[in-house]
MMTF fields as JSON, N, C-alpha, C and O atoms, coordinates in Angstrom:
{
  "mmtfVersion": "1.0.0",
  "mmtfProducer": "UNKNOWN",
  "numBonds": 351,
  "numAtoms": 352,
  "numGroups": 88,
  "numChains": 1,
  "numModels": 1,
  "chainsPerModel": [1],
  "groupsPerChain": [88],
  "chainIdList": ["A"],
  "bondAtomList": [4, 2, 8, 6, 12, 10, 16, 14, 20, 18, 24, 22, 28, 26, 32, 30, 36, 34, 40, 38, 44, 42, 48, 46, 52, 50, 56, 54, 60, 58, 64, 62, 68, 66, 72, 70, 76, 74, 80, 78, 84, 82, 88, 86, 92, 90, 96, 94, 100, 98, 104, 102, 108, 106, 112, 110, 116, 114, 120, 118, 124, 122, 128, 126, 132, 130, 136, 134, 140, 138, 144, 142, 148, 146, 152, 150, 156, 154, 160, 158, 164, 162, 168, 166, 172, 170, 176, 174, 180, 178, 184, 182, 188, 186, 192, 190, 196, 194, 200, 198, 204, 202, 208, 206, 212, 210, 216, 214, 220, 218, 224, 222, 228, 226, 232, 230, 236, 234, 240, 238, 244, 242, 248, 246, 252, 250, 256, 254, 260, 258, 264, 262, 268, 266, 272, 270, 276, 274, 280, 278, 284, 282, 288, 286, 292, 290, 296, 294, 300, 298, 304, 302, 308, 306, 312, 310, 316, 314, 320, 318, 324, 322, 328, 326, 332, 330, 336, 334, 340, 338, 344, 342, 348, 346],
  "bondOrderList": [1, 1, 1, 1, 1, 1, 1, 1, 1, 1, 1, 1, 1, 1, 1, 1, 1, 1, 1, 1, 1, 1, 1, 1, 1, 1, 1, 1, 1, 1, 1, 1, 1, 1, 1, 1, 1, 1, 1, 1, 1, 1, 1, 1, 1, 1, 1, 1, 1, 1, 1, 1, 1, 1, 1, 1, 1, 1, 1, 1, 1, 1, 1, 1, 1, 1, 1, 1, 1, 1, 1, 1, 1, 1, 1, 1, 1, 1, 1, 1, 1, 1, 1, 1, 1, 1, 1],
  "groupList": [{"groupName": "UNK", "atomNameList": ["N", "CA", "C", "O"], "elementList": ["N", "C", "C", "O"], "formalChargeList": [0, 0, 0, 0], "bondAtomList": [1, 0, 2, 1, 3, 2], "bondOrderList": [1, 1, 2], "singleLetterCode": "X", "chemCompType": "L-PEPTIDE LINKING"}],
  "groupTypeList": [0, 0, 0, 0, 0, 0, 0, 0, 0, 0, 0, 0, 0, 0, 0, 0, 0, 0, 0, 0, 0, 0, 0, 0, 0, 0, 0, 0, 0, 0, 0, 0, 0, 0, 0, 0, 0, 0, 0, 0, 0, 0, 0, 0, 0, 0, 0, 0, 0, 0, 0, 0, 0, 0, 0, 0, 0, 0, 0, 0, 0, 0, 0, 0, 0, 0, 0, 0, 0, 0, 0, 0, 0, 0, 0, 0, 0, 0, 0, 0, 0, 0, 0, 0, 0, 0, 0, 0],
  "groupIdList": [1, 2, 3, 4, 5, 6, 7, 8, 9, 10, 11, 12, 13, 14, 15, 16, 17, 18, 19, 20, 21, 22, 23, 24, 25, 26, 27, 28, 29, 30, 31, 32, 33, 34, 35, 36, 37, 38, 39, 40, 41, 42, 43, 44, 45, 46, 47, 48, 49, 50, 51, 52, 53, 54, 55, 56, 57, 58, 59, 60, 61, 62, 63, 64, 65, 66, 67, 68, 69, 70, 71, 72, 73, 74, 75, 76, 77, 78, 79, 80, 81, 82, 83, 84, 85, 86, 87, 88],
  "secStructList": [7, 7, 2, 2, 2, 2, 2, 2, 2, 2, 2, 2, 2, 2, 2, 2, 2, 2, 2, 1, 1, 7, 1, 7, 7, 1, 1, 7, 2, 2, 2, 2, 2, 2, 2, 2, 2, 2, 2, 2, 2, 2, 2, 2, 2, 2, 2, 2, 2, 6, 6, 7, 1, 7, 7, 7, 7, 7, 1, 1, 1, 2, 2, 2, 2, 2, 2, 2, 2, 2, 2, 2, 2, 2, 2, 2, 2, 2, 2, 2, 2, 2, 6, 4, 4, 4, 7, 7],
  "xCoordList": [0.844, 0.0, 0.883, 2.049, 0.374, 0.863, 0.772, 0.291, 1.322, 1.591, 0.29, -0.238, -0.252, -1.186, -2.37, -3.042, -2.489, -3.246, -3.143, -4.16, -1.773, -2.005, -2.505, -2.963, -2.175, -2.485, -4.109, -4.643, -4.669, -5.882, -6.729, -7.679, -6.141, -6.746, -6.451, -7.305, -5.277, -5.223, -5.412, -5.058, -5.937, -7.005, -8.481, -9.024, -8.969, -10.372, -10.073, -10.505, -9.35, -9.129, -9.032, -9.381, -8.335, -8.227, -9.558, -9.977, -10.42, -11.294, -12.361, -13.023, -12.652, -13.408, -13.066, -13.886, -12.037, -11.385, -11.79, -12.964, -11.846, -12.27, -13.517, -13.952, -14.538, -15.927, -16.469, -17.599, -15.86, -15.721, -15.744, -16.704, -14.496, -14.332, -14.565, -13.531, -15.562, -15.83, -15.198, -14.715, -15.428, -14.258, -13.371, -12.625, -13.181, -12.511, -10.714, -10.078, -10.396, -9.019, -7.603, -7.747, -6.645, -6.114, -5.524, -5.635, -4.711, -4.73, -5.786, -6.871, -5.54, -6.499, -6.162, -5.625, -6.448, -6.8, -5.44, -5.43, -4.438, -3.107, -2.721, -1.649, -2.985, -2.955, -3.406, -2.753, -4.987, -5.804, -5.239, -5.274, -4.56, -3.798, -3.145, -3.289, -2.265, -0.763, -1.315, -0.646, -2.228, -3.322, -3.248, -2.517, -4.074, -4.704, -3.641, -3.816, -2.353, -1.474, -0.49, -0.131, 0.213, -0.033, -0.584, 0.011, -2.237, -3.018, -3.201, -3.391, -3.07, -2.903, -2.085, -2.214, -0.785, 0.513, 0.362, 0.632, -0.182, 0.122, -1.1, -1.049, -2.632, -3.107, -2.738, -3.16, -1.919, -1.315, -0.552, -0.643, 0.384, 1.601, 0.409, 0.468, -0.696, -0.734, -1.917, -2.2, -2.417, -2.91, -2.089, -2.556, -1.083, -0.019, 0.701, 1.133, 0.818, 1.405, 0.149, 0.327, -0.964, -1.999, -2.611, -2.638, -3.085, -3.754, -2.542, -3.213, -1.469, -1.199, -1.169, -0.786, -1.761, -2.794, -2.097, -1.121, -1.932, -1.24, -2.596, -3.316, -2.84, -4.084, -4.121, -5.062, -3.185, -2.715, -2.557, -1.547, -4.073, -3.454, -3.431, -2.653, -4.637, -5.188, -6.059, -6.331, -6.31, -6.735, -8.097, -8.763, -8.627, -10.303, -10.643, -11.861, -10.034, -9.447, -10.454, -10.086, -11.44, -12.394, -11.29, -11.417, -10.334, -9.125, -8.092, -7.503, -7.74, -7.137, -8.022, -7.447, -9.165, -10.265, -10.075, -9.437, -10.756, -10.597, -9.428, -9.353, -7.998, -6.851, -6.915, -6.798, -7.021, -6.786, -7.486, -7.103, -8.713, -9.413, -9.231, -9.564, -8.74, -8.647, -7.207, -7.201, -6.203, -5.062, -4.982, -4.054, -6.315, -6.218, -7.342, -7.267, -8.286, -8.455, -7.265, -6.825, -6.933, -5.66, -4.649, -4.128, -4.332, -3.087, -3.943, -3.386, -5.153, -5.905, -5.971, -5.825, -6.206, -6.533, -4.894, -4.532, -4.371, -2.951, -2.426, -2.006, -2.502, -2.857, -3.043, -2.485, -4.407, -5.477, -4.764, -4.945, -3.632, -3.222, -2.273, -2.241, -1.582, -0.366, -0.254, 0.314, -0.839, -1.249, -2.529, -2.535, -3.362, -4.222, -3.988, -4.455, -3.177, -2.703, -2.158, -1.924, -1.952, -0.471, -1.271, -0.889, -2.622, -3.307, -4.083, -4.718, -4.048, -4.811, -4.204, -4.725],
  "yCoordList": [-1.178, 0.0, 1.233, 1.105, 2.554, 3.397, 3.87, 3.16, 5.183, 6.112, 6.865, 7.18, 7.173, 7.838, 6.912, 7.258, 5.582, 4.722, 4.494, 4.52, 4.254, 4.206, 5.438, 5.312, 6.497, 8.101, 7.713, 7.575, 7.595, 7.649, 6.587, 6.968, 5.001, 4.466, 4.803, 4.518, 5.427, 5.272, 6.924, 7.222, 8.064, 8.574, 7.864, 7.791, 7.451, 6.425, 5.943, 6.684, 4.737, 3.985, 4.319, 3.71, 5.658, 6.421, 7.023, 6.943, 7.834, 8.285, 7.586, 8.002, 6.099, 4.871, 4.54, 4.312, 4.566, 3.962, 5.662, 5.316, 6.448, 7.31, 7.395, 7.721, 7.019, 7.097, 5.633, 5.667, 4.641, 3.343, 3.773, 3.715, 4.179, 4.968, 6.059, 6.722, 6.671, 8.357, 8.735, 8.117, 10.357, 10.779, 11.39, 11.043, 12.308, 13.59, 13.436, 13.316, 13.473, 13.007, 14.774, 15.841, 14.299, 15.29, 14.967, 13.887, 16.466, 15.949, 15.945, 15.618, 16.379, 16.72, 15.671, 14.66, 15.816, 15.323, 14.469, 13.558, 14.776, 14.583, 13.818, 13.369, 13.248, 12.642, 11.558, 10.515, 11.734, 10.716, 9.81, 8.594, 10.46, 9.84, 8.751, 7.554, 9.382, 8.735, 7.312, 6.416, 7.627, 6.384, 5.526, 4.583, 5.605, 5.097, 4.287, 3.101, 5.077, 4.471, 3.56, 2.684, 3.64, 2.82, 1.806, 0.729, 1.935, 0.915, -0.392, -1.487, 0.059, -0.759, -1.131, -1.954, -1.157, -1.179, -2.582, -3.618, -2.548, -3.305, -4.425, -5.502, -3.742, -4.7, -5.946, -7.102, -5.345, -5.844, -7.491, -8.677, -6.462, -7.996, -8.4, -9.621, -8.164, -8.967, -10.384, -11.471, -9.786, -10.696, -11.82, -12.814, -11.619, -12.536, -13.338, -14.476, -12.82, -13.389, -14.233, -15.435, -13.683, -14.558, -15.758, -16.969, -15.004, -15.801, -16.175, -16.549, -16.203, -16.577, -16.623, -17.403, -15.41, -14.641, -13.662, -13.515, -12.685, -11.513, -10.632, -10.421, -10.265, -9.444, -8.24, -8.308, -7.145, -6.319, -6.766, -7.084, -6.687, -7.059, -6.119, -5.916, -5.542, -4.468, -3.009, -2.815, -2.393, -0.817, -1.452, -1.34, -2.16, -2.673, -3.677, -3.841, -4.558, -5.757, -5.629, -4.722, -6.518, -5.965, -6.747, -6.183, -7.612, -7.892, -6.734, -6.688, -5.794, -4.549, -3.764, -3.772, -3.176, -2.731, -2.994, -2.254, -4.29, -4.415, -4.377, -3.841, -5.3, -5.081, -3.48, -3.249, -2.841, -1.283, -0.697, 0.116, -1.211, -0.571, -1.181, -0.489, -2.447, -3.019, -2.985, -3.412, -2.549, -1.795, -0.39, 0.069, 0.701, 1.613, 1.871, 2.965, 0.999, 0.609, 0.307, 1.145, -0.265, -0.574, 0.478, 0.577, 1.184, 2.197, 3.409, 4.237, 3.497, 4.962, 4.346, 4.946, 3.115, 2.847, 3.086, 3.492, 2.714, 2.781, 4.662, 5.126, 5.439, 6.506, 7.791, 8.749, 6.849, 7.694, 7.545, 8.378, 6.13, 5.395, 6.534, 7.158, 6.724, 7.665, 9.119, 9.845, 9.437, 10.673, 11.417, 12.595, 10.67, 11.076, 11.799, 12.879, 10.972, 11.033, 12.431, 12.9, 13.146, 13.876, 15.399, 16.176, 15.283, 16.18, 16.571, 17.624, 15.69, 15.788, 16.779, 16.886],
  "zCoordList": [0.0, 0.0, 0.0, 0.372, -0.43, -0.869, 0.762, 1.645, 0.958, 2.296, 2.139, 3.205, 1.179, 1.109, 1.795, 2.767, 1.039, 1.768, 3.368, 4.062, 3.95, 5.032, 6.336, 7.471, 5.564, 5.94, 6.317, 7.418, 4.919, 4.923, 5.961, 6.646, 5.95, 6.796, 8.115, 8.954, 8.532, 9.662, 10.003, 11.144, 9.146, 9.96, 10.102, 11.205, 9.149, 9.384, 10.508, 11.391, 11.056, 11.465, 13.512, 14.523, 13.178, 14.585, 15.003, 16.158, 13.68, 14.077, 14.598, 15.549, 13.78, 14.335, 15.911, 16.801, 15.984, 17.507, 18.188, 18.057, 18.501, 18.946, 19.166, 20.271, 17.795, 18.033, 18.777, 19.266, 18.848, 19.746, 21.395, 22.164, 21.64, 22.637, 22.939, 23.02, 23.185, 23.484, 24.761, 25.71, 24.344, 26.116, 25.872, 24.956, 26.473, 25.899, 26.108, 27.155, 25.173, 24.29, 24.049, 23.453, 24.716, 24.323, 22.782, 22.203, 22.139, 20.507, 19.89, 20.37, 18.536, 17.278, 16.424, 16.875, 15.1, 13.659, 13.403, 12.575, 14.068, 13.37, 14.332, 13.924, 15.682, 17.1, 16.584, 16.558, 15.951, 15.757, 14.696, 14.886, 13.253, 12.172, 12.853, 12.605, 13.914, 13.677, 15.384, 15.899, 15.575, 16.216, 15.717, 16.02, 14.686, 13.372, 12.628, 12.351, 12.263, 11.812, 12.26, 11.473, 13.859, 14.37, 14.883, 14.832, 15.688, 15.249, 14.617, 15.146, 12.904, 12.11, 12.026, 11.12, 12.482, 12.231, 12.898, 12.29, 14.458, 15.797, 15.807, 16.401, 14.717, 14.271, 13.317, 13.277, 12.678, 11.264, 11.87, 11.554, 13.149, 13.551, 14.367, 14.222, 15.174, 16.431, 15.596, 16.1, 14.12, 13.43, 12.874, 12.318, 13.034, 11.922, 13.588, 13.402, 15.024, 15.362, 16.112, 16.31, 16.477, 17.07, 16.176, 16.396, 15.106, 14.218, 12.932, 11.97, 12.664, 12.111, 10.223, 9.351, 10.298, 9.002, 8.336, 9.071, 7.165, 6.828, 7.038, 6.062, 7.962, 8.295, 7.151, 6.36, 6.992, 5.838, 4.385, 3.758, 3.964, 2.478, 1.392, 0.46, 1.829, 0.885, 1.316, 2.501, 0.653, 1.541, 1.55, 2.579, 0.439, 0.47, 1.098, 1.032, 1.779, 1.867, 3.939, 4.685, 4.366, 5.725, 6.481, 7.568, 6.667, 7.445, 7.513, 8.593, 6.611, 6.606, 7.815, 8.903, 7.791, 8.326, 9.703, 10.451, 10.117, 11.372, 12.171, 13.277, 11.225, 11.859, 12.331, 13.534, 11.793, 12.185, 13.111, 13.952, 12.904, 14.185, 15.298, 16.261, 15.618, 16.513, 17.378, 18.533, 16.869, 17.071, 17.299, 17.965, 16.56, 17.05, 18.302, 18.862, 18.724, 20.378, 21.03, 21.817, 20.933, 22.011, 22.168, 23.279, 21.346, 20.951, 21.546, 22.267, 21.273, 22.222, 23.696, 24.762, 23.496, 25.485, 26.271, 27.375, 25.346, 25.98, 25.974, 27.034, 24.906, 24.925, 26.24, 26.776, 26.235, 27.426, 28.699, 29.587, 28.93, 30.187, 30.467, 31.527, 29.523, 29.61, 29.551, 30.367, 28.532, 28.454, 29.246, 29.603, 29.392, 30.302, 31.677, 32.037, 32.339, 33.918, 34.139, 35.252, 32.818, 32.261, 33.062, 33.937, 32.167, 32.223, 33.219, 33.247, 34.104, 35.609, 36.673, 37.784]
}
């Protein structure tokens, strides 16, 4: 996939995991990207090392999809753990 592609999913991908999780979030649009892009990143291996799968195949591809959103839950919960506390 192109950079542009992953840009793009992994703002989708952050903004989904945001609207999953509601609750007020420090960081904007560009917080949420690089979520997103990580996310998928951490969805990508934890599919290939759990399941054994190339979760990342394609930008259209609903294993691309979920890998991402499901990495960018975890990457905001972890997020909120750290950064959160920051702001208190």
């Amino acid at each position: 996939m192109s950079i542009i592609a992953w840009i793009l999913i992994g703002l989708l991908a952050g903004a989904i995991a945001k609207a999953l999780m509601p609750g007020r979030d420090p960081g904007g649009c560009v917080i949420t990207m690089l979520i997103g892009i990580v996310g998928g990143l951490l969805g990508g291996w934890l599919g290939k090392v759990i399941f054994h799968v190339h979760s990342i195949q394609g930008f259209f591809h609903l294993s691309t999809w979920i890998a991402a959103i499901v990495g960018s839950v975890i990457v905001l919960a972890l997020y909120r753990l750290l950064i959160g506390n920051r702001n208190r």
